[in-house]
Structure formats: structure tokens, C-alpha cells
N, C-alpha and C positions, 0 to 999 in steps of 0.2 A: 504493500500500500504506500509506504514512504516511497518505492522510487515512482510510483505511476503517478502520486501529488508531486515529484519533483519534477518529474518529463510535463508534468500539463504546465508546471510553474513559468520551464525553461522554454516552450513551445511561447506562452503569453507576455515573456519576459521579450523576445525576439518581436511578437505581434506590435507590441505597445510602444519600441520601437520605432517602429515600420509607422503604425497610424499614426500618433504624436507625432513623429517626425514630417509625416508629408503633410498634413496637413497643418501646421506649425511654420512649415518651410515657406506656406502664402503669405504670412505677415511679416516672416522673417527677410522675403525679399524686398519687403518695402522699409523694412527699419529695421536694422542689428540691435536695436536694443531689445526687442521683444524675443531674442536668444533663449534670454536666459529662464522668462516665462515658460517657455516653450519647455524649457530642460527641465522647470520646477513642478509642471504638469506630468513630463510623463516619471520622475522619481514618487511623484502623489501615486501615479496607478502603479508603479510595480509596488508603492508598499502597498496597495490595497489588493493587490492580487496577493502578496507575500501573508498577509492577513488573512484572506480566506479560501486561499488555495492548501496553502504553506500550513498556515494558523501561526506564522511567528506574527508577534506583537510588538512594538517597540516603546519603549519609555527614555524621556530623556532628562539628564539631571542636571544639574548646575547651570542651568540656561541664564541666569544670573550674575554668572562671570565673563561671560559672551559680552562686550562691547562694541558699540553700533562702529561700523569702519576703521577703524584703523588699528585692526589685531592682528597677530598670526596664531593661528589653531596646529598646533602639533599633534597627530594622533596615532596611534597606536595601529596596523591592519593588521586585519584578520582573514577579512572574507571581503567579496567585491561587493556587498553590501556596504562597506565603509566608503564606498564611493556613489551610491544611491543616495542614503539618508539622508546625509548633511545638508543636501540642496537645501529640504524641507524646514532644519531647524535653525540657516544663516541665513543673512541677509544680504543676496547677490554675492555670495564667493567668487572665490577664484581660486580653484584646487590646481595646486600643481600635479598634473598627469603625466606618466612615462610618454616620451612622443610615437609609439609604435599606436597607439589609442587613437590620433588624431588620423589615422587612416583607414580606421573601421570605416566602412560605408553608411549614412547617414549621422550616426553617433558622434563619430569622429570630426562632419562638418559645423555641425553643434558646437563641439568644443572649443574650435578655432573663434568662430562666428561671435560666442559669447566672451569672448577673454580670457580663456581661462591659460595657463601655463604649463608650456613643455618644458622638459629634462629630458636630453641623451642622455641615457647613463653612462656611455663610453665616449661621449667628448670630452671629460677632463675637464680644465681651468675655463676652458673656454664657452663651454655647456655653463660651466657653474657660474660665472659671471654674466648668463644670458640670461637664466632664472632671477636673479637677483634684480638685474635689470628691471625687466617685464614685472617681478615682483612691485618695485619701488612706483610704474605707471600704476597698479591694483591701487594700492595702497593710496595712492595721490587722488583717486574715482574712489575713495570713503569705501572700496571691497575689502572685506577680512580674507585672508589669503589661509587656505587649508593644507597644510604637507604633509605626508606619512615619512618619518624620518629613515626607518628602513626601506625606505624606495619600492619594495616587493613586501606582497602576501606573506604571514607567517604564519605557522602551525601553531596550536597554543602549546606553551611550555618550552620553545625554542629561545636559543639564546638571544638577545639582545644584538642588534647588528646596527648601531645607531649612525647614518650617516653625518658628513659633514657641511652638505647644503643647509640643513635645518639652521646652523650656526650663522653659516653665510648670512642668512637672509634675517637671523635677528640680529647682527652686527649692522648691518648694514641699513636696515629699517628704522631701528631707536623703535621699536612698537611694541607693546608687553606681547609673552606668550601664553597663550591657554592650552593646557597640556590635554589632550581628549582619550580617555579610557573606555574597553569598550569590552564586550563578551561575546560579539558578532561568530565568532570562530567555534561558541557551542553547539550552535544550530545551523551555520552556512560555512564548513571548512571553507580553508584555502583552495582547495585542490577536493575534487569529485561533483558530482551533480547533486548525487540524495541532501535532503535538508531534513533538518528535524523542526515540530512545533515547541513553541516556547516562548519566553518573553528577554529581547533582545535591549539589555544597558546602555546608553551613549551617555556618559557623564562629562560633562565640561569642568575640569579642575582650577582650583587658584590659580591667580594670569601670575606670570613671573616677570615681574618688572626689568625693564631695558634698562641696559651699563653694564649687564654681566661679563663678566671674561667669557673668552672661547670653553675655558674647561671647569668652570663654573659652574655657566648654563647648561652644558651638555648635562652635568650630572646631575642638575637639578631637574630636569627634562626626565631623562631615562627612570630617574627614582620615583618623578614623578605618576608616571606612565604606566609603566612595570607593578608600581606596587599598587596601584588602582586597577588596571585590569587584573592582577591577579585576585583582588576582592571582589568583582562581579566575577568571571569566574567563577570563585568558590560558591557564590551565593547560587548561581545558577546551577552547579552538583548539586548544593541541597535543595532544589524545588524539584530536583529529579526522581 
């Protein structure tokens, strides 16, 4: 039963796509700004289908420490759900996305269209100074900029692989961080189709005030992160 709700899920996941997308793309030809509507609709229908296909739920917490433009959100991934949700719970982001994304077919036009930011992972200095960039125009358009600091999906219980963009761009910004914990990875792995039902965490943590050192921040990030997902986690074993 779990994988035949997972196949209808990944069949409606691809539909809502497709429709959202093209019919989204009529107003998006007359004005870029309606992008990101467009992307904020169809993240509404996958969680509603994620809801009553799925039966996961989501709850979000510390929405409180979220300030209106000029933040950066560091979060934790788990599952490609960490790149659904958020639309719903910020205001106009701008999620930096691996660039191999921006060349899905309709997905990918969306992402460009609305602002959002690439990283090669293997361009080096030169990548990293371009995110940073395109970061600093977000930031100046009042968007809160959202980065997974490990750049890729993790399993839960893996080790921590904290990049060095995340730094980059709170050096270079002066804008507090909001560290984001998350248990997406109970119920939507990294890696496979089947999903389980359940009630899926997004907490927004204390923001971390700008002037930190490079290895400061880092550890106050990582501590941050780590030791918040690993308490929804636990919480999520025991509703099991």
C-alpha cells in the first residue's frame, strides 16, 4: 500500500508540474514577477496532495525568528521536500539550487525566471563568488535567501559535511542567520520513492547575529542544526 500511495504521489507530483506550470507560464510571459506566485501555487498543491495522498502533515515552528527580507535561512536537507515547503512558509525566497535543477524542463524555467540562485559545485572560487554575488542582488529586492549548507541530500544520522559557501555569503551579507531544523528525512528519504505518513517538523531557530568569524559561525550553525534536527527526529521515533 505504501508504495502504490507513493507511485500515485510521484505520478501527481510530475502532473502539478506540468499544469501549474503551463498554465502559470500565461502570466509569467507578461511579467516575471508573477514567477514566483506561480512556484508558490504549485508547492501549495504538492503539499496538498503530500496530505492526502501521502497523509504527511506539516507543522512549522519558530516562524517568529523569520524576518521580513533581509535574512539568510541555513537548513538542514533531508528529502526534496526541503525544497517544496519553504516557498509556503517565506516571503519570496531565493533558494540557492545546485545548477543541474535549472535545466529540468518547465521546473527549471521557473527557477531562473523567478531569481532564484545557482551553484556549480565544481566551479570552485569562481562559482563561489557568483552565488555570493546574485546572493547580495536577493538581499538588496528585501528576499531572504535559503541555502542547504551541505549542498546534497542527507540520510538521517550521517555525518555533518558543512560547506563553505554558507560562510561566504554571511561574510559577505552582514544579515543574521536562521538556522532551519527539520525531520523531513522520517517520512520522504533522500534516496527511494516509498514515503511514509506522519507529521513532518520545519523549525526556524535563533537568527545568529552578523560579525561572526568564518569558524565561529560555522560552529555555531552546524551545533545549531544538528542538534535541532536530531530532536524532531527523536520526537518523530516516538509518535511511531
Amino acid at each position: 500500500m505504501a508504495f502504490l500511495r507513493s507511485l500515485i504521489y510521484e505520478i501527481y507530483f510530475a502532473l502539478a508540474i506540468l499544469v501549474v506550470g503551463s498554465f502559470g507560464a500565461i502570466a509569467v510571459l507578461f511579467d516575471r514577477k508573477y514567477a514566483l506566485n506561480v512556484v508558490n501555487i504549485w508547492s501549495r498543491a504538492e503539499l496538498w496532495g503530500l496530505k492526502y495522498i501521502q497523509g504527511i502533515t506539516i507543522e512549522v515552528r519558530g516562524i517568529e525568528n523569520l524576518r521580513d527580507g533581509k535574512v539568510m535561512v541555513a537548513g538542514k536537507h533531508l528529502s526534496t521536500l526541503d525544497t517544496v515547503a519553504p516557498f509556503t512558509m517565506m516571503n519570496t525566497p531565493a533558494f540557492v539550487f545546485k545548477q543541474e535543477l535549472f535545466k529540468v524542463p518547465i521546473f527549471g524555467w521557473y527557477l531562473k525566471v523567478s531569481g532564484m540562485i545557482a551553484i556549480d559545485r565544481d566551479g570552485g572560487m569562481a562559482a563561489l563568488k557568483g552565488m555570493v554575488a546574485e546572493s547580495k542582488v536577493r538581499i538588496e529586492e528585501n528576499r531572504p535567501i535559503l541555502i542547504f549548507p551541505e549542498g546534497t541530500r542527507q540520510p538521517i544520522g550521517a555525518e555533518p559535511d558543512y560547506k563553505p559557501g554558507v560562510a561566504a555569503i554571511y561574510g559577505m551579507l552582514g544579515v543574521p542567520c536562521v538556522p532551519l531544523a527539520l525531520n523531513t528525512g522520517c517520512y520522504w528519504k533522500n534516496k527511494g520513492m516509498v514515503k511514509r505518513p506522519g507529521k513532518v517538523v520545519f523549525e526556524f531557530l535563533e537568527p545568529i547575529e552578523p560579525g561572526l568569524k568564518r569558524q565561529e559561525f560555522m560552529e555555531k550553525l552546524q551545533t545549531a542544526i544538528e542538534s535541532g534536527t536530531a530532536k524532531l527526529v527523536e520526537e518523530a521515533s516516538q509518535r511511531q
